[in-house]
GUVEX-751905 format. One record per atom (N, C-alpha, C): residue number from 1; residue in one letter; atom name; x, y, z. Coordinates in steps of 0.1 Angstrom, whole numbers. Atoms other than C-alpha are relative to their C-alpha. Layout:
BEGIN
  num  residu  atome     px     py     pz
  NUM       A     CA      X      Y      Z
...
***
This chain:
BEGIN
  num  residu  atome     px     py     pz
    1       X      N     -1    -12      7
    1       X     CA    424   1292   1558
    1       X      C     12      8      5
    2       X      N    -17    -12     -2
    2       X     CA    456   1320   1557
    2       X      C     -9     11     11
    3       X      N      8    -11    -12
    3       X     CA    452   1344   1583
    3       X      C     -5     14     -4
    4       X      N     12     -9      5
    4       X     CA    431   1376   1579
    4       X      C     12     11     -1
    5       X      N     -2    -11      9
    5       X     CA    442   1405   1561
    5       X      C      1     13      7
    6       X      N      1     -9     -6
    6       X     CA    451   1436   1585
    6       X      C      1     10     -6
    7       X      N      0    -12      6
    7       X     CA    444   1474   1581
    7       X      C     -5      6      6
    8       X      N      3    -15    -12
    8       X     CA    444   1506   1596
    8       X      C     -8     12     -9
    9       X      N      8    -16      8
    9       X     CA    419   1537   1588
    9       X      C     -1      3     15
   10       X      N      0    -13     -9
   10       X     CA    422   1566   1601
   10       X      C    -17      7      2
   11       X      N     15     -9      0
   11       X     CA    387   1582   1614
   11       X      C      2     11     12
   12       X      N      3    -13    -11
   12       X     CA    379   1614   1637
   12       X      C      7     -5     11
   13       X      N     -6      7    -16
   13       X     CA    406   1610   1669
   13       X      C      2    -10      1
   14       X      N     -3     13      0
   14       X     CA    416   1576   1661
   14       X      C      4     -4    -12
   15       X      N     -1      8     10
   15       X     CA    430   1550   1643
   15       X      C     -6    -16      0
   16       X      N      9     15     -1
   16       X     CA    412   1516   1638
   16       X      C      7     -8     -5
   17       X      N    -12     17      3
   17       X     CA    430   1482   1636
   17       X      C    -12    -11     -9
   18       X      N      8     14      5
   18       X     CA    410   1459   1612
   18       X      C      6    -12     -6
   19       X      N     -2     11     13
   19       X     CA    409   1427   1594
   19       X      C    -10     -7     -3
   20       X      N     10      2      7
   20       X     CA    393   1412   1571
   20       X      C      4    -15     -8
   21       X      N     -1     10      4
   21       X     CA    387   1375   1558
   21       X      C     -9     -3     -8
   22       X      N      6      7      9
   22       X     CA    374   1358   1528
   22       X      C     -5     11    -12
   23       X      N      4    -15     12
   23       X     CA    355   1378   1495
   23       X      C    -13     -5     -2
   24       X      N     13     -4     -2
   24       X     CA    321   1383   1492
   24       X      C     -5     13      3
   25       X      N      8    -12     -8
   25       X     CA    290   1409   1505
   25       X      C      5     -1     14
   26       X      N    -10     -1    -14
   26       X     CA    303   1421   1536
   26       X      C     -6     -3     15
   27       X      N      4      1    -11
   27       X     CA    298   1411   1571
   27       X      C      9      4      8
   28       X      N     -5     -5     -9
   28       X     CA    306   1432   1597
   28       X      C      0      1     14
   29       X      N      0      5    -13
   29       X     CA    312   1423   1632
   29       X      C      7      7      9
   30       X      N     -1    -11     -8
   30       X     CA    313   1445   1663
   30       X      C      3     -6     14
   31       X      N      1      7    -12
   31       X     CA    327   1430   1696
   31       X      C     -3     10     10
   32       X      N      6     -5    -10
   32       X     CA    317   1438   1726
   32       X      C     13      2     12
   33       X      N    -11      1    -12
   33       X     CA    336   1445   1764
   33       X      C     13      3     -7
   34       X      N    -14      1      1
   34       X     CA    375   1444   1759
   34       X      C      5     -9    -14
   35       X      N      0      9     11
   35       X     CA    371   1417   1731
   35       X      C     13      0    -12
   36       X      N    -10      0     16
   36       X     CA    386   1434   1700
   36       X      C     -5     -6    -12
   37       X      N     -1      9     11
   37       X     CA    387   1418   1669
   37       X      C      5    -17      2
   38       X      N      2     17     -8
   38       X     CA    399   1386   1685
   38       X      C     -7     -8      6
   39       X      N     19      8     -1
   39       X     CA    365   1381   1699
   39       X      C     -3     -8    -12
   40       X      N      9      8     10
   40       X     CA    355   1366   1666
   40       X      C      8    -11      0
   41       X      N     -8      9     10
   41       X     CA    384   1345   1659
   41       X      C     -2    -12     -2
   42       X      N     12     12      0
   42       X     CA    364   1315   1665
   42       X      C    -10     -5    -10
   43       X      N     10      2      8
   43       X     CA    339   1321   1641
   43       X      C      1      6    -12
   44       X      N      1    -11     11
   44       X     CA    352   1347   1617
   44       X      C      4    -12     -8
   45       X      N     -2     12     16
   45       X     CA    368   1315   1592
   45       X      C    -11     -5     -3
   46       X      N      6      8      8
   46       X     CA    339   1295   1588
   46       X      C     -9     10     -6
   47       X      N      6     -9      7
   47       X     CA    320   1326   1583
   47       X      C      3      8     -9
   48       X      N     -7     -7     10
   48       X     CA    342   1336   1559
   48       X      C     -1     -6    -11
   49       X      N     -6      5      9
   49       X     CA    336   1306   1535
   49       X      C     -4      3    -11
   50       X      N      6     -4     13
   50       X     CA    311   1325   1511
   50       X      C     -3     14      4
   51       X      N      2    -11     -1
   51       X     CA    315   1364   1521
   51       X      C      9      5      9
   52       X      N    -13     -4     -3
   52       X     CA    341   1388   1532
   52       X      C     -4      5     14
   53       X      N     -1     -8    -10
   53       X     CA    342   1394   1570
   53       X      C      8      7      8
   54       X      N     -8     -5     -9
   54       X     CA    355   1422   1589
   54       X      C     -3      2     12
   55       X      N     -2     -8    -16
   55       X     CA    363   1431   1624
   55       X      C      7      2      0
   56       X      N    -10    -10     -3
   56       X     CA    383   1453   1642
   56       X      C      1      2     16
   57       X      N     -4     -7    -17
   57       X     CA    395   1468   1679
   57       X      C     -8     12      0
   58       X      N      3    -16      0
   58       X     CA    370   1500   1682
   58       X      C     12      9      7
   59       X      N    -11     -9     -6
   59       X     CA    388   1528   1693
   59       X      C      5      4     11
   60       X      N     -5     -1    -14
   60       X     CA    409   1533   1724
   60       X      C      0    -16      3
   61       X      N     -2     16     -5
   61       X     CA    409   1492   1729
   61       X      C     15     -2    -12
   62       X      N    -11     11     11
   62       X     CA    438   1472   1717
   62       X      C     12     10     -7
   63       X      N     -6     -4     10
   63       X     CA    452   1483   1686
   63       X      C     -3      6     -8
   64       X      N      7    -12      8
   64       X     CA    430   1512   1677
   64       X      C      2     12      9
   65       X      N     -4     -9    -11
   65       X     CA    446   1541   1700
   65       X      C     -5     13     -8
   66       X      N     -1    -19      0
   66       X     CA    433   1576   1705
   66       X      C     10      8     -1
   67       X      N     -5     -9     -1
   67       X     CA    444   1606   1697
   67       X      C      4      5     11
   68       X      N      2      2    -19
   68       X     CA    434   1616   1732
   68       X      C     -3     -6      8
   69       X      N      9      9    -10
   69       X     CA    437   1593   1755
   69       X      C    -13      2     10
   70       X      N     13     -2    -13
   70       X     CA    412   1610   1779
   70       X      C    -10      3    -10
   71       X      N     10     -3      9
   71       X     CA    387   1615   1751
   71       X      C    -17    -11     10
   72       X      N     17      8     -5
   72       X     CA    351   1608   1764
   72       X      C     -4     -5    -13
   73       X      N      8     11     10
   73       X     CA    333   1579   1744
   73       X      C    -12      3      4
   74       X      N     14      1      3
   74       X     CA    301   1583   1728
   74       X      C     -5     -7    -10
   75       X      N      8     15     11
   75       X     CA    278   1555   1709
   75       X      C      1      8    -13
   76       X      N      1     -4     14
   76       X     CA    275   1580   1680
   76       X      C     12     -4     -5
   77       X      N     -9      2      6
   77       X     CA    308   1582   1675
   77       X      C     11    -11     -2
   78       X      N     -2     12      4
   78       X     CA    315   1544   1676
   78       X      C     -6     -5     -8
   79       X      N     12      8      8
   79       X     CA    286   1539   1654
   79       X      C     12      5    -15
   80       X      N     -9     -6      8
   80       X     CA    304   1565   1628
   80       X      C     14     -9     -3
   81       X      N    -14     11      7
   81       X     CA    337   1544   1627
   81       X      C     -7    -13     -5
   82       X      N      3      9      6
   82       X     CA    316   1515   1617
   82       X      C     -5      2    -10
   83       X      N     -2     -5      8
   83       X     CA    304   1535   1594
   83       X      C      4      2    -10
   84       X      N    -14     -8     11
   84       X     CA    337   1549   1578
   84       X      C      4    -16     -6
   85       X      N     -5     16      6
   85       X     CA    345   1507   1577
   85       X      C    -12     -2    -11
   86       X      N      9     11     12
   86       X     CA    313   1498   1559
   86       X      C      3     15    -17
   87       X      N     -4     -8      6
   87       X     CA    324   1529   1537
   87       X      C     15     -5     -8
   88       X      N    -14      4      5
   88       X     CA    358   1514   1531
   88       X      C     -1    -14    -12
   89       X      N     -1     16      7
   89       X     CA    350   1477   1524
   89       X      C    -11     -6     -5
   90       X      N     10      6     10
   90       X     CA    318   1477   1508
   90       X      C    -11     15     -6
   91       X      N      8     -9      5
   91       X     CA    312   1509   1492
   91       X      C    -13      5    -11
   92       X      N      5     -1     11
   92       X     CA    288   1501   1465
   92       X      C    -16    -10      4
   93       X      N      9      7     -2
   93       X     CA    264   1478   1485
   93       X      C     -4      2     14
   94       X      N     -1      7    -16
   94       X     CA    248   1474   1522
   94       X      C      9    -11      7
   95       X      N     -4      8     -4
   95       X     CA    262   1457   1543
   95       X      C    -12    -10     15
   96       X      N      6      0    -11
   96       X     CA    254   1431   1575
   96       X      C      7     -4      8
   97       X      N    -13     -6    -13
   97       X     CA    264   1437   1610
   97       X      C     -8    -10     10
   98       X      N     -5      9     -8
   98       X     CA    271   1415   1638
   98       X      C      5      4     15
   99       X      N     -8     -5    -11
   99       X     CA    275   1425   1672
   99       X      C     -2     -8     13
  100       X      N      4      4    -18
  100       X     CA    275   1417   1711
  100       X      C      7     12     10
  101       X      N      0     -5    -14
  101       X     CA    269   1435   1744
  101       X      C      0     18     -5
  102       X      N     -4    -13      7
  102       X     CA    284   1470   1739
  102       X      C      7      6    -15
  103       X      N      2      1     17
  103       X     CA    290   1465   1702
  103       X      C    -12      0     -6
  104       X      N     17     -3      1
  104       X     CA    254   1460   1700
  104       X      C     -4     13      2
  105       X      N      1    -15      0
  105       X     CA    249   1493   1715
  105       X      C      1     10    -17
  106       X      N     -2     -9     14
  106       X     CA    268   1508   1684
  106       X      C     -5     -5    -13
  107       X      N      9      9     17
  107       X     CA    251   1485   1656
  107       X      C    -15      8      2
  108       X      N     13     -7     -1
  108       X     CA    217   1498   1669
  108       X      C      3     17      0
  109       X      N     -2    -14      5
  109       X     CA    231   1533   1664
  109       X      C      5      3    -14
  110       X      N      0      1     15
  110       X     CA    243   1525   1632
  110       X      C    -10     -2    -10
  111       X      N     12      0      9
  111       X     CA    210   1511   1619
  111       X      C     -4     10     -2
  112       X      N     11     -9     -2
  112       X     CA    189   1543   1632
  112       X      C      7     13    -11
  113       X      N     -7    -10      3
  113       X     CA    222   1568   1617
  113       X      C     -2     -8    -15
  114       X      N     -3      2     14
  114       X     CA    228   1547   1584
  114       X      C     -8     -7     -5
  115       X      N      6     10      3
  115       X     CA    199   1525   1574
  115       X      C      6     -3    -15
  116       X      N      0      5     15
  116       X     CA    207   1528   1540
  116       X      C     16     -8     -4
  117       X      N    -15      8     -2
  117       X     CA    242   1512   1547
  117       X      C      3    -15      5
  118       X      N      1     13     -8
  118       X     CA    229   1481   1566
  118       X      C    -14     -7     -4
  119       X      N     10      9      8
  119       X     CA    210   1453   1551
  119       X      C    -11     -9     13
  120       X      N      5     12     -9
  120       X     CA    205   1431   1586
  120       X      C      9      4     10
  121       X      N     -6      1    -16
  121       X     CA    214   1435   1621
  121       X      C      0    -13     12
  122       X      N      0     10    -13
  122       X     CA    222   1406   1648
  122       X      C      6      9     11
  123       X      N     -7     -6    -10
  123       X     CA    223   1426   1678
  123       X      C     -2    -10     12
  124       X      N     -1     15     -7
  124       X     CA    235   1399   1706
  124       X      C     -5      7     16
  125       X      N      2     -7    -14
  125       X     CA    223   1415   1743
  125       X      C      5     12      5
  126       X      N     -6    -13      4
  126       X     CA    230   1451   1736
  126       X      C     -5      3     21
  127       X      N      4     -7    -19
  127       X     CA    228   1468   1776
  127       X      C     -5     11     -2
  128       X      N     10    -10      4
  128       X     CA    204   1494   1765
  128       X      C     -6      3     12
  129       X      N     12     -2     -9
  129       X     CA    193   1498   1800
  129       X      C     -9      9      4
  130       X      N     10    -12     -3
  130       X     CA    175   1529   1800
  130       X      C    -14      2     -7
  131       X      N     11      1      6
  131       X     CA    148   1515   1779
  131       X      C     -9     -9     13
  132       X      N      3      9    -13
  132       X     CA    142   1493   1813
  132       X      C    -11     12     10
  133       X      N      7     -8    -15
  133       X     CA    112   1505   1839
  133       X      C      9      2     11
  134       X      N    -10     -3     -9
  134       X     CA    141   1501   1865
  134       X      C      7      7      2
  135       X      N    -15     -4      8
  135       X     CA    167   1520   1845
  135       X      C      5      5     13
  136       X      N     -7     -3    -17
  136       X     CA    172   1541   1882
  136       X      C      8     -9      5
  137       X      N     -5      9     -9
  137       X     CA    183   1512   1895
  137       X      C     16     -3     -5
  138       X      N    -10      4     10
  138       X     CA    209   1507   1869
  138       X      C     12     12      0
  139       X      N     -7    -14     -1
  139       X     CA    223   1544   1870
  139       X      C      2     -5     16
  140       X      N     -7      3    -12
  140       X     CA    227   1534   1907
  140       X      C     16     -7      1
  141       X      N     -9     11      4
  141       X     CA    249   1505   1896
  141       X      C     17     10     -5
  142       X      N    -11    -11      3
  142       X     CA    271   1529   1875
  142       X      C      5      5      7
  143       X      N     -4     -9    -12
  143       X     CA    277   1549   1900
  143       X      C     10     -5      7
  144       X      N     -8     13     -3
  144       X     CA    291   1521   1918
  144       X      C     13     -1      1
  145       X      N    -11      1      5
  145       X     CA    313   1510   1896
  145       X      C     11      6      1
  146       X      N    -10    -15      2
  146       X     CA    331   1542   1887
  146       X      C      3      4     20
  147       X      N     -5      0    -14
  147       X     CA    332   1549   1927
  147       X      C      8    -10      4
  148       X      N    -13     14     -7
  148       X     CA    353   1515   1934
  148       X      C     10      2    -10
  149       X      N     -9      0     10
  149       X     CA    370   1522   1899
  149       X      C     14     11      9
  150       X      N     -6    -13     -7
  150       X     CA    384   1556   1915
  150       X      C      9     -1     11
  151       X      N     -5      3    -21
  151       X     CA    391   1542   1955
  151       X      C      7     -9     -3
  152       X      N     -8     14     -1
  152       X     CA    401   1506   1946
  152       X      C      6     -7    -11
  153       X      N     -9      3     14
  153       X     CA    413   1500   1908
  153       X      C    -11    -10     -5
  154       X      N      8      2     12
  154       X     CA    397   1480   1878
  154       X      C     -1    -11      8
  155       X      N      4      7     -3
  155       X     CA    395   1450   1894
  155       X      C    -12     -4      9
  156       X      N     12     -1     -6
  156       X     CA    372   1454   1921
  156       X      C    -12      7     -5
  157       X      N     12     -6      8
  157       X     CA    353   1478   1900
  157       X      C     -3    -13     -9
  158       X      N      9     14      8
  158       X     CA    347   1444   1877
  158       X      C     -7     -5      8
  159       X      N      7      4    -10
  159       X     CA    338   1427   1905
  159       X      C    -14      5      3
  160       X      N     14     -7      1
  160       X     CA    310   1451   1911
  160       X      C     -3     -2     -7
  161       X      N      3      0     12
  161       X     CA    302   1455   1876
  161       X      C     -5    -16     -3
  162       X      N      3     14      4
  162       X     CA    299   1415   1870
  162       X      C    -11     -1     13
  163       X      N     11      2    -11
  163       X     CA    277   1413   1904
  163       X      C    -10      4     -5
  164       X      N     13    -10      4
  164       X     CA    252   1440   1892
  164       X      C     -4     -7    -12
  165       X      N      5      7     12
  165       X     CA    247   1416   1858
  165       X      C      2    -10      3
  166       X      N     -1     17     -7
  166       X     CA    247   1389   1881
  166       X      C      0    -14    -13
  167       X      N     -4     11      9
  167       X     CA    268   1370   1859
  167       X      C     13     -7     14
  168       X      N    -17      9     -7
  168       X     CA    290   1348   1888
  168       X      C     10     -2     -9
  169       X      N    -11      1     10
  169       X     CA    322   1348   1877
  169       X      C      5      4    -11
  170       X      N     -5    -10     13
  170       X     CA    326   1372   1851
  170       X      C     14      8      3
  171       X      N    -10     -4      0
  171       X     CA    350   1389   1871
  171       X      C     12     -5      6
  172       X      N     -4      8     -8
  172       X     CA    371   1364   1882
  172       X      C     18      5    -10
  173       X      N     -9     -5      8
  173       X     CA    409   1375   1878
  173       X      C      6     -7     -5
  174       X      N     -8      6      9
  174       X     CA    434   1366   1853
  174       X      C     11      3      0
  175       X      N    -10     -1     -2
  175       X     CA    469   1363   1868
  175       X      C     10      1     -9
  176       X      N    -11     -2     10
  176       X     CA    498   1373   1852
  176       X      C      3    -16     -3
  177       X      N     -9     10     -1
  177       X     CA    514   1342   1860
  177       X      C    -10    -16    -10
  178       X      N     10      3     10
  178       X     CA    478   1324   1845
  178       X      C      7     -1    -12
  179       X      N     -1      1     15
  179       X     CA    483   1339   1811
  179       X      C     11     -7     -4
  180       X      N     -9      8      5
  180       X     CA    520   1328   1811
  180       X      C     -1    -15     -5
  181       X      N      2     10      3
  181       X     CA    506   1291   1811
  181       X      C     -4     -3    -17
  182       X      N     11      2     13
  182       X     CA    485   1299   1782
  182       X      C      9      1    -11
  183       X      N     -1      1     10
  183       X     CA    495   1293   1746
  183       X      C      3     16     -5
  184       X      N     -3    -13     -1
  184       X     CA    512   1324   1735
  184       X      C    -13     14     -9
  185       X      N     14     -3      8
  185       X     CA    483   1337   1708
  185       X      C    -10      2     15
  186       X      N     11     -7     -5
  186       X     CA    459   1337   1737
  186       X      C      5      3     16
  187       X      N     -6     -8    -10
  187       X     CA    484   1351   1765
  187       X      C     -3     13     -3
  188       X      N      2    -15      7
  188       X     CA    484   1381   1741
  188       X      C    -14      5      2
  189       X      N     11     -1     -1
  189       X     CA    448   1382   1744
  189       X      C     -7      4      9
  190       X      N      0     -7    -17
  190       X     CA    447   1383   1779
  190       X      C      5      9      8
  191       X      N     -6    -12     -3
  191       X     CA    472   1407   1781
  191       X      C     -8      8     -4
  192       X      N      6    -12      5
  192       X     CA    454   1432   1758
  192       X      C    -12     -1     11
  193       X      N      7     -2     -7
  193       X     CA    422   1423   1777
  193       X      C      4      8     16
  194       X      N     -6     -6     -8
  194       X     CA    440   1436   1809
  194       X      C      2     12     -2
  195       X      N     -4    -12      0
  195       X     CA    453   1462   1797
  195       X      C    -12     11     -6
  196       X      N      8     -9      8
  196       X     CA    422   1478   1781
  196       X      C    -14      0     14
  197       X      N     12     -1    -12
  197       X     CA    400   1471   1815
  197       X      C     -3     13      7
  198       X      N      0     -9     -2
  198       X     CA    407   1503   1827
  198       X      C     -9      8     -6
  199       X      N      8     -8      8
  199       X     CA    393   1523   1797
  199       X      C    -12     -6     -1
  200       X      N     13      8      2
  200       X     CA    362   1499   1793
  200       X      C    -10      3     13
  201       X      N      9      0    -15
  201       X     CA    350   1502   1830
  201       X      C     -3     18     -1
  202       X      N      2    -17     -2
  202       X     CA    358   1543   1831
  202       X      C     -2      7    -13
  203       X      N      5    -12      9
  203       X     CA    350   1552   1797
  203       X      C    -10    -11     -9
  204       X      N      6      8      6
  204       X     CA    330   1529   1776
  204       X      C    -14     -7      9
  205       X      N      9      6    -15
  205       X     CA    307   1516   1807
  205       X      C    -11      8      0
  206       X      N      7    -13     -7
  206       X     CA    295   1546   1815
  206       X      C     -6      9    -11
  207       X      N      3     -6     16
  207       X     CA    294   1565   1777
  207       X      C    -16    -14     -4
  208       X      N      9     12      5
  208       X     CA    273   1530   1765
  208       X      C    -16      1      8
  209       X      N     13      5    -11
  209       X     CA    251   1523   1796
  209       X      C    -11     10      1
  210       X      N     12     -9      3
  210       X     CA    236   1558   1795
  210       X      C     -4      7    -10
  211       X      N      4     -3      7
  211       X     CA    228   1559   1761
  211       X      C    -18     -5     -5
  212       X      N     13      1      5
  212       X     CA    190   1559   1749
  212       X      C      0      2    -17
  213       X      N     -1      6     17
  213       X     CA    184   1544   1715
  213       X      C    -13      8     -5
  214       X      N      7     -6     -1
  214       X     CA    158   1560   1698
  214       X      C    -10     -9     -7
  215       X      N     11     11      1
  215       X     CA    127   1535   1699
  215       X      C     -6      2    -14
  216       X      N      3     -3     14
  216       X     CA    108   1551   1670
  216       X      C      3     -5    -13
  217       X      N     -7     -3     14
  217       X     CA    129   1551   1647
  217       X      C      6    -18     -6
  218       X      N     -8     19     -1
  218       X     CA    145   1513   1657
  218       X      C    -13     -9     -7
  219       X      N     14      5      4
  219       X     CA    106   1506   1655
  219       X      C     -5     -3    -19
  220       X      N      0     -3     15
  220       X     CA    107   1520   1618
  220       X      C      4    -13     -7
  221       X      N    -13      8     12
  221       X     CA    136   1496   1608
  221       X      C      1    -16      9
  222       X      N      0     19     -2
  222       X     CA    127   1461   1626
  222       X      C      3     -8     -4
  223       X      N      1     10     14
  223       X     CA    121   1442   1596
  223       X      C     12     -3     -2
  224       X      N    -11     -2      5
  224       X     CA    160   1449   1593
  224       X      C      8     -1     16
  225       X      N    -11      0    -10
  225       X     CA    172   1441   1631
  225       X      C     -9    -14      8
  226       X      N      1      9    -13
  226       X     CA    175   1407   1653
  226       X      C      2      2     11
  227       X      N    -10     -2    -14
  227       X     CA    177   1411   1688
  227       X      C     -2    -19      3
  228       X      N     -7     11      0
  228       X     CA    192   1385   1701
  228       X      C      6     -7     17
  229       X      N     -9      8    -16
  229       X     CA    202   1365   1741
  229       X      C      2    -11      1
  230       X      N     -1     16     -2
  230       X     CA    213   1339   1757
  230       X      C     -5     -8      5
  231       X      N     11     14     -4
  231       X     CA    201   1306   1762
  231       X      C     -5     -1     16
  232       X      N     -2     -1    -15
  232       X     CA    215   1309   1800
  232       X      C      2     11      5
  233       X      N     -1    -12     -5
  233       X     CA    211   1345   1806
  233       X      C    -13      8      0
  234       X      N     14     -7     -1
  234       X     CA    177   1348   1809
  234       X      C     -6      9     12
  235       X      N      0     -8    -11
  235       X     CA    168   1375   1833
  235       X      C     10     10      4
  236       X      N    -12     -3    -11
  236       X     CA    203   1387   1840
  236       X      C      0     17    -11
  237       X      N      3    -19      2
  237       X     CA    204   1430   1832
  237       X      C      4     -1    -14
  238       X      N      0      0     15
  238       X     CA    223   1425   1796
  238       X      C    -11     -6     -5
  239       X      N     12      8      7
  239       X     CA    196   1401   1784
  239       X      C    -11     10     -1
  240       X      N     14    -11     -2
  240       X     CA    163   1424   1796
  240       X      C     -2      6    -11
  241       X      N      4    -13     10
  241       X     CA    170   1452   1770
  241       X      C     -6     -8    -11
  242       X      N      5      9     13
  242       X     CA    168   1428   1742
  242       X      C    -11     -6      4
  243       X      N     14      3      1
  243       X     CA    138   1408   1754
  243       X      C    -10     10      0
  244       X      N      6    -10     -3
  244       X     CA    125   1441   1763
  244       X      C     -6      6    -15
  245       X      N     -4     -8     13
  245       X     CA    131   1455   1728
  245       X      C    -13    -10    -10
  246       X      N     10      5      9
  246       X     CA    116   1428   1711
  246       X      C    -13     -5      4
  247       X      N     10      1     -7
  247       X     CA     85   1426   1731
  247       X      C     -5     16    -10
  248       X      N      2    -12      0
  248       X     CA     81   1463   1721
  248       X      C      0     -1    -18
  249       X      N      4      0     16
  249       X     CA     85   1459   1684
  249       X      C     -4    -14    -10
  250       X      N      5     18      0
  250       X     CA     69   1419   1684
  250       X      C      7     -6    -12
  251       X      N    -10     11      8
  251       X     CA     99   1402   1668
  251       X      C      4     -6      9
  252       X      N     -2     11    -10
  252       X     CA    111   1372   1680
  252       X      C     13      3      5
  253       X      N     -9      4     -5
  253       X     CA    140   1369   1703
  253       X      C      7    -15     -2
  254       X      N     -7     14      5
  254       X     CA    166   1345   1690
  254       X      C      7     -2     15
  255       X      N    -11      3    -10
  255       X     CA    182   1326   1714
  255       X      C     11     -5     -2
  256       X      N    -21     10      0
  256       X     CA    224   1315   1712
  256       X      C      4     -8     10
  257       X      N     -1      8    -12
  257       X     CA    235   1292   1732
  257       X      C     11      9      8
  258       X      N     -6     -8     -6
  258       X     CA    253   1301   1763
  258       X      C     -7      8      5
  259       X      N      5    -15     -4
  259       X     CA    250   1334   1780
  259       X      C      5      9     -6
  260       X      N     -2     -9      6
  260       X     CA    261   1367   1779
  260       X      C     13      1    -12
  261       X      N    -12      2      4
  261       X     CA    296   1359   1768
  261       X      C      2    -12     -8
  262       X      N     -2     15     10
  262       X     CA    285   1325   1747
  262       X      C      6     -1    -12
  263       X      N    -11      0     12
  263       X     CA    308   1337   1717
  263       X      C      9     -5      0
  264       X      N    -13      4     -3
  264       X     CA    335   1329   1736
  264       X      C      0    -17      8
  265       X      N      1     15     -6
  265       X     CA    322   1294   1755
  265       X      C     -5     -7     -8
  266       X      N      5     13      7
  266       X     CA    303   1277   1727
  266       X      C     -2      9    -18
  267       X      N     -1     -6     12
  267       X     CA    319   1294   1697
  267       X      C     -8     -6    -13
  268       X      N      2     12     11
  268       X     CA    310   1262   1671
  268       X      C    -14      6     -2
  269       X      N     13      3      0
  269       X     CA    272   1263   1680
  269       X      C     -3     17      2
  270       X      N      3    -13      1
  270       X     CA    273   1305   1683
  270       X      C     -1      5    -16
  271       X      N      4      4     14
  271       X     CA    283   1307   1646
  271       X      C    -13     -5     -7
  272       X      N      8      9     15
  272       X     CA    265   1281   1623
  272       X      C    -11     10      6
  273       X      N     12     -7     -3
  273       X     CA    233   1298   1645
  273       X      C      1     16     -7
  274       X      N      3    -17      7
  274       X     CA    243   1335   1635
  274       X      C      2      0    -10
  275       X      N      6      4     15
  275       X     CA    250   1322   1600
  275       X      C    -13      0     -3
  276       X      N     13      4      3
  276       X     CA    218   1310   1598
  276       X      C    -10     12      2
  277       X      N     -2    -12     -3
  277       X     CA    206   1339   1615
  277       X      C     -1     13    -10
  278       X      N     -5     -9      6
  278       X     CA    220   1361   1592
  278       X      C     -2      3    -15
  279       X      N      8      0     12
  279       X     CA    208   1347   1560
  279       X      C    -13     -6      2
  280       X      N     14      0     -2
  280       X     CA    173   1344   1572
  280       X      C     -7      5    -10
***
C-alpha cells in the first residue's frame, strides 16, 4: 500500500498530527506511552484493507505540539480530541476505537462522554488504577516517579516507573549512538520517543494514572467495550484494571499475545486478533 494520508486539526490548545489509510467505516486507533501514531504502523495496512484507519500523535507528543507547553493533561480533554477526529473523518456514522495502555484510558472516556459516536471499543490494558483495592499503593508509586523525575531526570524516573509495573526491561536505555545503527524510519522513532519521555513521565503519568473512570456508566455501555491484556502480563499493574473491569461488568477478557507492549513485539499476531476482535 502508498503511505497514509497526513493531516493536521486544530482543537482546544493544540494541534493534532494525523493519518489516515484506506476507505471505509472508520477505525480509530489511540496509542498509548510515547508511541504516536507510529505505534500502529505495523498493523494499520492490513487493517486498512476494507475500512479507513486513523491515528495520530495526541497532543504534546511528537507532532501534535501545545499551545502551552506546561499545560496540565487531563483524560477529558484527550478523550475530546478523539472526539473532534471522529467528528472530522466520520461525521455521519459511529465509529470504532482501538487503543492501548494510556490511550485506553482516553477511549474509556470517550465511550462514557460520546457513546453515540462509538460503535465498539478494544481497550488494550488501560492503567485505570484507582478502580484497584490497592490503588494507595499505586499513588505511592507516582509519587515516586515524579520525585526521581525532579532529582535525577527521565531516565531513572523510567526505571522506577517500569519496576513498579514490573515489566523487566521496559526501561532499558536507548543510546544515541543505538538509534544511529537503526534504519533511519525507526531512528526517527526513537528519537521522537526520547524526546517526548519527559512530558509522558511528568505530565501524562500522573494526569492518566489518577483518573477514575466512571464504573456506572462504563457498566451501562459494556455490550459496546472489550477489555483487553496480555497473554504474558498477567498480574503485572497495567493488566489488573482490565481483568478487574471485566470481572465487574462479566465480559470476557480477551487475551493478545505478548504483554503490555505486544503491539510492538508480535505486531502480525496482535492485528489479525484485533481485527477479529473488532468485527465480533
Amino acid at each position: 500500500m502508498t503511505g497514509p494520508t497526513v493531516g493536521r486539526l486544530r482543537v482546544d490548545g493544540a494541534t493534532l498530527h494525523y493519518e489516515t489509510r484506506g476507505r471505509g467505516p472508520l477505525l480509530l486507533l489511540i496509542p498509548g506511552g510515547t508511541g504516536g501514531a507510529a505505534a500502529f504502523d505495523g498493523i494499520a495496512d492490513d487493517l486498512a484493507a476494507d475500512r479507513t484507519v486513523a491515528s495520530y500523535d495526541p497532543r504534546g507528543l511528537s507532532r501534535s505540539p501545545l499551545d502551552d507547553p506546561e499545560a496540565r493533561q487531563h483524560v477529558a480533554q484527550h478523550a475530546d480530541d478523539a472526539f473532534r477526529l471522529l467528528e472530522l473523518l466520520s461525521p455521519d456514522a459511529p465509529a470504532r476505537v482501538a487503543a492501548c495502555s494510556s490511550g485506553a484510558i482516553t477511549a474509556l472516556h470517550l465511550l462514557t462522554a460520546h457513546p453515540e459516536r462509538v460503535e465498539r471499543v478494544v481497550a488494550h490494558e488501560p492503567p485505570v488504577v484507582e478502580v484497584l483495592p490497592d490503588a494507595a499503593e499505586h499513588r505511592a508509586l507516582l509519587a515516586r516517579v515524579q520525585d526521581t523525575l525532579l532529582r535525577e531526570g527521565p531516565m531513572p524516573a523510567a526505571a522506577e516507573f517500569a519496576a513498579g509495573l514490573r515489566r523487566p526491561g521496559a526501561a532499558d536505555a536507548v543510546t544515541a549512538e543505538a538509534a544511529a545503527e537503526l534504519p533511519p524510519q525507526a531512528a526517527a522513532r526513537v528519537a521522537r520517543t526520547m524526546a517526548d519521555l519527559p512530558y509522558f513521565l511528568g505530565r501524562i503519568v500522573p494526569g492518566f494514572m489518577s483518573y477514575v473512570p466512571d464504573l456506572d456508566r462504563l457498566a451501562a455501555l459494556s455490550d459496546r467495550l472489550v477489555l483487553a491484556g496480555g497473554s504474558d502480563s498477567r498480574g503485572e499493574l497495567p493488566y489488573r484494571p482490565a481483568a478487574f473491569l471485566a470481572e465487574r461488568f462479566g465480559t470476557e477478557l480477551v487475551h493478545f499475545p505478548g504483554g503490555h507492549t505486544g503491539l510492538s513485539t508480535h505486531p502480525a499476531e496482535f492485528g489479525a486478533l484485533l481485527r477479529r476482535t473488532l468485527d465480533a
